[in-house]
N, C-alpha and C positions, 0 to 999 in steps of 0.2 A: 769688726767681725770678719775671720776670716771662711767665709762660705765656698769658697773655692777649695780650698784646705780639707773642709767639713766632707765636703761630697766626694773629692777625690778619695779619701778616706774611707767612704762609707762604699765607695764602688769598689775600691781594692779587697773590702771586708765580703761584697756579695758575689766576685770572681772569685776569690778564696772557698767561700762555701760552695757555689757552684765545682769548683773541680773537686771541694771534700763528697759528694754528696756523689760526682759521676765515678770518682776512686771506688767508691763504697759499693756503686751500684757494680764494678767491674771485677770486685771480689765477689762480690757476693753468686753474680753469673756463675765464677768457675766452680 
């Protein structure tokens, strides 16, 4: 089992959403 793999994964997947989420919020201001 690679769990190193798994989580690296899974943190690139919750900084992706996090900047989709701060994008959204920086449209939506203007």
């Amino acid at each position: 089992m690679n769990w190193l793999f798994l989580s690296a994964k899974g943190f690139k997947a919750a900084v992706n959403r996090m900047q989709l989420s701060s994008l959204m919020d920086r449209y939506s201001a203007i």
